[in-house]
N, C-alpha and C positions, 0 to 999 in steps of 0.2 A: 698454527696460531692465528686466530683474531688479525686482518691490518686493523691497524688506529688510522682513525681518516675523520675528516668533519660532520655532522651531522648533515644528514641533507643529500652529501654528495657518495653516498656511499652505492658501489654498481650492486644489481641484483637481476636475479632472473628474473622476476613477474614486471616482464615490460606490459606498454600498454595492448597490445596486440596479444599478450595471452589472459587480461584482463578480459577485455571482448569475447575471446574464445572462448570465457566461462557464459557465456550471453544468454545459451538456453535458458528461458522463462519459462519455469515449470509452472502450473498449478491446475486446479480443478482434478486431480485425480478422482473415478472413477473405478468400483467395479460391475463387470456384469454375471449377470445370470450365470453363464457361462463359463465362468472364474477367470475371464480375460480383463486385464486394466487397461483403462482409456486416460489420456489427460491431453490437456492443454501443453501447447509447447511456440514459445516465441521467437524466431529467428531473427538477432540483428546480421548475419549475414547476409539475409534474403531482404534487406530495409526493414523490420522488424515484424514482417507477416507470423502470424500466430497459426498456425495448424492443428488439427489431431492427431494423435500417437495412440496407436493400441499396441500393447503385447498379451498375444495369445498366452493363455496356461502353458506352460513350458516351451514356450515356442521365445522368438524373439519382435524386438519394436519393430514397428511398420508406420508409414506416414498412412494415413487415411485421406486426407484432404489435398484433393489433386492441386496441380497449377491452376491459378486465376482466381481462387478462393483464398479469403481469408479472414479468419475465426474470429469476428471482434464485433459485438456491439457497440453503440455511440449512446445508450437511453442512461441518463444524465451525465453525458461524456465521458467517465467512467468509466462506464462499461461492468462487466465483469457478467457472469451467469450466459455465457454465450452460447454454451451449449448443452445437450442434457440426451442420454439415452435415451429410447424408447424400444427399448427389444435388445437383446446379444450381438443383431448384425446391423441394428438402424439407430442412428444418431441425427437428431434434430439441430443446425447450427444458425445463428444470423452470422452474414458475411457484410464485410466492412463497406467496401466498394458504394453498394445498393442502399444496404440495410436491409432484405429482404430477408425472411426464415426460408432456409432451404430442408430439406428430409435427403439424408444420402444409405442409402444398401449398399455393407461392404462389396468391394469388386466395380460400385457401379460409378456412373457420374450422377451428384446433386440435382437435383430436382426443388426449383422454388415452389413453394408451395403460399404464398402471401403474393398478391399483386404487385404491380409497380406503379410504385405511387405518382403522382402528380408534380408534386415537389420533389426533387434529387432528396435520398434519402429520409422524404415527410413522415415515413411509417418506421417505428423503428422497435424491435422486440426485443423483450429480456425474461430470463426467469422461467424457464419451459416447465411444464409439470405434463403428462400424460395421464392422459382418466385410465382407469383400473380397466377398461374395457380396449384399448389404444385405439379410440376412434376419434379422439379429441385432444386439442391440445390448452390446457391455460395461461397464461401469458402476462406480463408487464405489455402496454403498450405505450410511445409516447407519441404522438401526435404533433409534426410540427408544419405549423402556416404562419399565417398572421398572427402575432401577438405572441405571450409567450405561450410555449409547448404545454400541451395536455397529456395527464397522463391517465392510462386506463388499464382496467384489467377487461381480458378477453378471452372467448373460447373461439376456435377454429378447428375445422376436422385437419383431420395429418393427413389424410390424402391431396388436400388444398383444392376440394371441391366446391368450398362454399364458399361465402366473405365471412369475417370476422363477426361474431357476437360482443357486444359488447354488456362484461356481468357488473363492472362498477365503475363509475364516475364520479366527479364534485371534487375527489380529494386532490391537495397538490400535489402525493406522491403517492406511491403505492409501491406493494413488494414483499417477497417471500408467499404468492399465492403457493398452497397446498393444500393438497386434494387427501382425504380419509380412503383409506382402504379399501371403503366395500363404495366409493367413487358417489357417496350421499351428501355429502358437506363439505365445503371450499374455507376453510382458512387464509387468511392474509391481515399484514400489518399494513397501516400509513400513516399519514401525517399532515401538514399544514405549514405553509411559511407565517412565522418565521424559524419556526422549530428546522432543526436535525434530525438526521433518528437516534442517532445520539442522544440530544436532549430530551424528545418526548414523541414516541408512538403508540399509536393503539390496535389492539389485535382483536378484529372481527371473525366472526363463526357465521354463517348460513349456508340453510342445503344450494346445492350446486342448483339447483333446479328453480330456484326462486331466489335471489338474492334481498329479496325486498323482506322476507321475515329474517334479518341480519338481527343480530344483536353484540355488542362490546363484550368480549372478556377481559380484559386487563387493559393498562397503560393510559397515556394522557399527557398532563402538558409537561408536566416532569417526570414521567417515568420513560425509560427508555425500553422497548421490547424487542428480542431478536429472534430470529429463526423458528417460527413455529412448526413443529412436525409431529407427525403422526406416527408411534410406533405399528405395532403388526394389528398389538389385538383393536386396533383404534381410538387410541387414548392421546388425548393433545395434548403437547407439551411445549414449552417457549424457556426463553429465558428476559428476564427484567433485572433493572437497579432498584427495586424498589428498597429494597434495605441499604443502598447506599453500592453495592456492587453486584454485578452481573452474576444471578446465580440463578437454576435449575426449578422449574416445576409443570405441576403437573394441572391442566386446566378445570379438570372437574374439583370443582370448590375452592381453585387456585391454591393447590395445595405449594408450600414450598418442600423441594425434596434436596437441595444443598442449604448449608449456608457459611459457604467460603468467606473469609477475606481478602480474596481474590478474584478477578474476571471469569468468570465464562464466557463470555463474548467480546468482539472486537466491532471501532466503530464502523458503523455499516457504509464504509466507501462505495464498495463496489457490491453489483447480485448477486447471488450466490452462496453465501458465505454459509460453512455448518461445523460449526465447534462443537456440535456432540453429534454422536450416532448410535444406535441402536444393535445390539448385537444378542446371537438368537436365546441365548440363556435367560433374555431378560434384564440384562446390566446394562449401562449405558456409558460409551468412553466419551470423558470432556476432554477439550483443550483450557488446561488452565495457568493464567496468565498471572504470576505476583511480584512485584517489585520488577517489571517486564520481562520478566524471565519466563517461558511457557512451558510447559513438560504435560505430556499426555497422561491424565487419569483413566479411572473407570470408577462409576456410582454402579455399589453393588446390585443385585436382582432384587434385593428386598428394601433401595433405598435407603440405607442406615451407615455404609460404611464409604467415602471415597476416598482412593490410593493412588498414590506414586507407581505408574507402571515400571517404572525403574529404567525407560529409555534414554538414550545419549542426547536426545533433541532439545533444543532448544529455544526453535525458533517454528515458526509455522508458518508465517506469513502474515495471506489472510486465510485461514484454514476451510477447506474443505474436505471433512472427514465426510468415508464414504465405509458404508460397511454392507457384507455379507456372508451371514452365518455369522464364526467365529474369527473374520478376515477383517481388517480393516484397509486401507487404501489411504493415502494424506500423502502429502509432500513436506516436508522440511529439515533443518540443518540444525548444527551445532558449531561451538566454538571450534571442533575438530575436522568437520567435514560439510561442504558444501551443499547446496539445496539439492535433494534427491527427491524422484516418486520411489514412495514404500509402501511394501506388504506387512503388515505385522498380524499374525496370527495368535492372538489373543487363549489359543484353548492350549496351547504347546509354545507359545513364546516366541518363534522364530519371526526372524525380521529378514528380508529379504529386500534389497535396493533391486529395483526394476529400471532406472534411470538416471543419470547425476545430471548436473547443469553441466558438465564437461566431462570429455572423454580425457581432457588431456589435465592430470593431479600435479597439485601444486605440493614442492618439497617440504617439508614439516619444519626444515631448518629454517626458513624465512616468512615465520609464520608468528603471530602475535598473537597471544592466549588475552583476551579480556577480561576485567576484572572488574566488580561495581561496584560504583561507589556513591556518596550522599554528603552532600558537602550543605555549609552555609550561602543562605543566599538573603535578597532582599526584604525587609518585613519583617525582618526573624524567622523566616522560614526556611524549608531543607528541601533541595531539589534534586536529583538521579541523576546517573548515566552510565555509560562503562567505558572505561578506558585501554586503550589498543597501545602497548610503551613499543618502543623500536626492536626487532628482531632481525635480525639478518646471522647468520654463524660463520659467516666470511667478515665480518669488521666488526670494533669495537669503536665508541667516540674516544676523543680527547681527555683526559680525566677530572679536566675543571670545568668542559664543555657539557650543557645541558642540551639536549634536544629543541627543537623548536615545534612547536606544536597546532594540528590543526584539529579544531573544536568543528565536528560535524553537528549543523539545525537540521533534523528530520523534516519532513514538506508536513501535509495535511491542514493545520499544524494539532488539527485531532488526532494524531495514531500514535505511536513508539517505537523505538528502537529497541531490537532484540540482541542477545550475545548470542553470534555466527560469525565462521568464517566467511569474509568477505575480500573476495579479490582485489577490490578497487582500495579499499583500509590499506590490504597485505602490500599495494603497492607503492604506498607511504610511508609506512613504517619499516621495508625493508631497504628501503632509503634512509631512512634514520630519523624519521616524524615520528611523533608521538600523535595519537589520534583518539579524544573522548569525543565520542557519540551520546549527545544531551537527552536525556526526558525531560525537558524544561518542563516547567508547572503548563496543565492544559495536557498533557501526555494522557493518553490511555494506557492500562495495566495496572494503573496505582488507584484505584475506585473511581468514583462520580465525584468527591468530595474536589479531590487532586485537579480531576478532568476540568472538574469546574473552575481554576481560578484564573482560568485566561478569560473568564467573559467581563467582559467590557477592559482589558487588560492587556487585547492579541500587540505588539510592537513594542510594550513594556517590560512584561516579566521573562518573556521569552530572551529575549533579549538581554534581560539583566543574569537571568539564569544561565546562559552560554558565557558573558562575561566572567561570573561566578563561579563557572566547571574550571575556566581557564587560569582564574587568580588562585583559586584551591592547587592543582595541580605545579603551579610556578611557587606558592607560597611553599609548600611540602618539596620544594627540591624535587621534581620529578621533569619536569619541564624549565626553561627559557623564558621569564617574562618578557625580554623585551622581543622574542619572536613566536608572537602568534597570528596564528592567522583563522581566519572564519570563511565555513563554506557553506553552502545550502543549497536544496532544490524549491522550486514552487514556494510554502509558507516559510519553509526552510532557508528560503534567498531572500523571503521578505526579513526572517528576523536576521540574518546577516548583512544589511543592508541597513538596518536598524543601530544595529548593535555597533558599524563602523559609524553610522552621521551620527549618533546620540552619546557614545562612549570615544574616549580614545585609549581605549589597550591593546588593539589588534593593529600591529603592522601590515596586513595584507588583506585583502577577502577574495572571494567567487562566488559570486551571483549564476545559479542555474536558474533559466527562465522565473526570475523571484520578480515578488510583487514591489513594486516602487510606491506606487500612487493608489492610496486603499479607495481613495474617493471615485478614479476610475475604475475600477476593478468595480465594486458598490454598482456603478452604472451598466459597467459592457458586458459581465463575467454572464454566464448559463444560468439556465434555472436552479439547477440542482442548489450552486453555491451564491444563486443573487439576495440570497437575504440572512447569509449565515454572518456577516457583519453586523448585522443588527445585534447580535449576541455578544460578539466578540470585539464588537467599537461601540456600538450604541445606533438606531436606530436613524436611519438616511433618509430625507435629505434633514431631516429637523436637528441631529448634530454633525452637522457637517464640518464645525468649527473641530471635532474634535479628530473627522475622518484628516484633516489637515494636518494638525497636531501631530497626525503617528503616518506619515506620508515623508518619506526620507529623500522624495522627488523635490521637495522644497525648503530640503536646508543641508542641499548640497555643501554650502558655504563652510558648514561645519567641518565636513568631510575634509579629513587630512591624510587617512591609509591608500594606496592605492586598490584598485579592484578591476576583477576581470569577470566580465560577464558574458554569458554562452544563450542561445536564446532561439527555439525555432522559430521561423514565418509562418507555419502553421500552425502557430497555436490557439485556441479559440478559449482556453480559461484564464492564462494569462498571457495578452496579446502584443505582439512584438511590439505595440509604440508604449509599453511600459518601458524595455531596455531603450529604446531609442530616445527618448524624451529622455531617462536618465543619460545617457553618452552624450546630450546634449548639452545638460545641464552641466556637468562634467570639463566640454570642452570651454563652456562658457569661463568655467573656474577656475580652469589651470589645474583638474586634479587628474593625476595618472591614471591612468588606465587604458583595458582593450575589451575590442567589444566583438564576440565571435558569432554571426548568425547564421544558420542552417538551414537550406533549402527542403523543404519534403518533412521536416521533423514540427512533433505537436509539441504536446506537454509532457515531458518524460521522453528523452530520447532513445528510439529504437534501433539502431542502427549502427552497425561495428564500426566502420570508417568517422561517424560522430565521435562516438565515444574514445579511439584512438586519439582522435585530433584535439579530445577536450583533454585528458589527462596531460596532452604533449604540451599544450601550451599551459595547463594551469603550474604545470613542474617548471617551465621555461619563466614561468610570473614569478612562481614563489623564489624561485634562483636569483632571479633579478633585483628581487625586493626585501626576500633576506636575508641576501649576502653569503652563499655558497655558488658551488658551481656543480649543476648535475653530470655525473656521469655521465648520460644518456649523450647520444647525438640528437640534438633536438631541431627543428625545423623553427626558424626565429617567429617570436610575435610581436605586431607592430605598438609597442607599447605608447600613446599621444601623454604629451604632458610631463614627459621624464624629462 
């Protein structure tokens, strides 16, 4: 039988150390020619070096990427599209260290094939494409000196005999170059600050050979355009919001070939990204995203019918569907099983896991099944998320005792949360947390409509939204009003940071590397994201009254919950004298809290011993702050102001 034991303090097996050891960062799965799969894979063992994995056709994984490399672009810090086949045994990577493109033949060592720049890092590439002939490579390039970075697209041969051509210029961004078939015409999207691509990009055509007779096919300052690609017989296809959600067509006459109420595409974070792919019958499988839920389709051969392929998945990430023949290749999880790379065989059904994020499975008894929900919120409107209640098969609580509950803020704070098993959840609620993971309004998954109502709104609704998942939840007896607490990464710490100075319902928080001060951020943050405030507060420096207003660095005073915030030294999107200026402010006020900073770590911490020593202390905070005591033996945190 069940012990009865307090919420909170309940022992389980997913300490933080088997947390971690789920750490493998899958993604960018790959097939080749050859019917071997390739992918990307992140080690926070190794500090969080990212390498390549192949598994041969019935053979097993193999590291590719020796010591002293590692797999990561920096081109809008971001990153993502680090690497790309070009043949069965050669892969094209940029490595972090440099930022140079290197070319590696299995068996061999890497070879750069891009110069060394001038500046540490000045040169930096993303988004590889190989001409149909593999004499050439096209490219994202960004360019950084003086002032801010440029960005360019470029051809260079793969032997890395020549310098760089440069095919387009002028725009602030650029991405998704794609080369046609018979290697005649170069496709790519950009854009402009102050836009996204999110908000609005446009997708250009001209021969490879001349870029000057270009012409616009779609998009603009509202429409959002993602992933153009080329099937076999050479027919370009993208995806746009133009009707209000991410759906499917086909470029000659801009035919539309879905028209979902739901996503086809995700926002464009990071390079890379390909939510549909092309398979030999003629069909085309999408990743389709509704009420954040995703599950893999297929758009029949003749365009008229799309289907529920009827897999268990339900998360994808950011997707990179890779297909050939009747094979497709993607990574992702479900509420039952953790992020894997997979084979799915589309002509016979068969699915085949080539990879998990762990070798080592976590027991099903202490495991929390998600469930979604939509509650009321501010405005009269209705906002998402999904909710993670306590599982553990070793305890039961108290029977008058309600859980206490932590409301996860997703970072971006453009993207969503998906329902997957998640280690770091499982090892809250197998303590006896209750845990909703918010799509506060501004989420992607829920249309453009949705996406859209953080703008000029980002520190308000989100904020009001996360209050709202947690009053719904307390109001319905599922949770503990008077113990909640809030946690976040990145935008995700901004609105938990928010939500403790502006509101008083949350007894606790955790600020992961979160924004304090939007008016600094406005000033110091990268290109990528220096002018995406203008959208989402109002346009810098001309309302700067208002970037103050939603800055939680200046009404500390307010602040009565404690909080603990986590924070690397290397961060460069948001940079440590955000947390530090808050800890300051903090001790000026007398309000509780600790402040943890990490040597070597950016923005999003890579690194097992990090992420041990964050769970340790955030479980050692919430103990202290909501009146339980954890199981765990934990290592003390110096809490100022108790």
């Amino acid at each position: 039988m069940p012990t009865t034991a307090p919420y909170g303090s309940w022992r389980s097996p997913i300490d933080p150390a088997l947390v971690a050891r789920s750490g493998r960062r899958l993604g960018g799965a790959a097939l080749a020619a050859d019917g071997a799969v390739w992918w990307a894979e992140g080690r926070p063992s190794e500090g969080g070096r990212a390498v390549l994995m192949r598994r041969p056709e019935g053979g097993e994984p193999e590291t590719v990427t020796p010591e002293g490399f590692y797999v990561r672009t920096r081109v809008h810090e971001y990153g993502g599209g680090a690497w790309s086949l070009a043949g069965p045994e050669l892969v094209l990577f940029a490595n972090f260290a440099d930022q140079r493109l290197y070319s590696q033949r299995l068996g061999e060592e890497p070879v750069a094939i891009t110069p060394e720049p001038e500046a540490e890092a000045g040169l930096r590439y993303a988004d590889f494409r190989v001409t149909p002939d593999g004499a050439s490579i096209v490219c994202v390039r960004e360019v950084h000196g003086e002032g801010e970075a440029e960005s360019q697209l470029v051809s260079l041969p793969i032997d890395g005999s020549g310098p760089a051509t440069v095919l387009a210029s002028g725009r602030d961004f650029y991405s998704f170059p794609r080369i046609s078939p018979d290697g005649q015409w170069l496709a790519w999207t950009c854009w402009d600050h102050p836009n996204m691509p999110w908000d609005g990009t446009e997708l250009w055509l001209a021969p490879l050979s001349d870029q000057a007779d270009s012409r616009l096919i779609a998009g603009g300052l509202e429409e959002s355009v993602f992933q153009p690609e080329w099937d076999a017989e050479g027919s370009l296809h993208f995806v746009s919001d133009r009707d209000g959600w991410w759906n499917l067509y086909r470029a000659e006459a801009v035919a539309q070939l879905t028209h979902e109420r739901a996503d086809l595409a995700h926002p464009q974070w990071l390079f890379g990204g390909s939510t549909y792919a092309f398979l030999s019958d003629g069909s085309v499988a999408c990743v389709r995203c509704e009420h954040g839920e995703e599950r893999l389709f297929v758009l029949d051969a003749e365009g008229e019918h799309l289907r529920d392929l009827g897999l268990p998945f339900t998360s994808f990430g950011f997707p990179s569907l890779s297909a050939s023949g009747t094979k497709l290749a993607f990574t992702a999880a479900s509420p039952e099983s953790e992020t894997a790379v997979v084979v799915f065989d589309a002509a016979d059904g068969e699915l085949e896991t080539v990879r998990t994020s762990s070798e080592e499975a976590v027991d099903p008894a202490y495991l929390s099944v998600p469930r979604a929900i939509e509650f009321p919120t501010t405005g009269d409107d209705t906002a998402h998320g999904f909710y993670y209640p306590p599982a553990n098969a070793d305890f039961d609580g108290p029977g008058e005792e309600r859980p206490p509950l932590i409301v996860q803020s997703h970072g971006g704070p453009t993207s969503h949360a998906t329902p997957a098993l998640d280690r770091e959840f499982a090892f809250w609620t197998s303590r006896g947390f209750g845990v909703v993971d918010v799509n506060y309004r501004g989420s992607s998954g829920y249309g453009r409509a949705y996406r859209e109502k953080l703008k000029g709104t980002w520190g308000i609704v989100d904020a009001d939204d996360c209050v709202a998942a947690a009053r719904y939840l307390a109001d319905e007896g599922e949770v503990d009003g008077a113990r909640l607490a809030i946690r976040g990464g990145s935008a995700g710490g901004y609105a938990t940071l928010c939500a403790l100075v502006f509101h008083d319902d949350f007894a606790a928080g955790a600020s992961y590397y979160g924004v304090a001060d939007t008016e600094t951020l406005a000033r110091d943050t990268h290109k990528f994201e220096s002018r995406y405030l203008d959208g989402l507060i109002g346009p810098y420096p001309e309302r700067a009254d208002l970037y103050r207003e939603r800055s939680p660095i200046h009404f500390v005073e307010r602040l009565t919950a404690p909080v603990i915030l986590f924070q690397g030294l290397e961060d460069e999107v948001v940079p440590p004298n955000q947390a530090e200026t808050m800890v300051a402010a903090m001790v000026a006020n007398g309000v509780p809290h600790a402040y943890l900073a990490f040597e070597g770590e950016q923005h999003g911490f890579r690194r097992s011993e990090t992420e041990i020593r964050c769970l340790e202390a955030e479980l050692y905070f919430y103990g202290a702050m909501l009146g339980f005591e954890p199981a765990d033996e934990l290592e003390p945190v110096e809490i100022d102001g108790l």
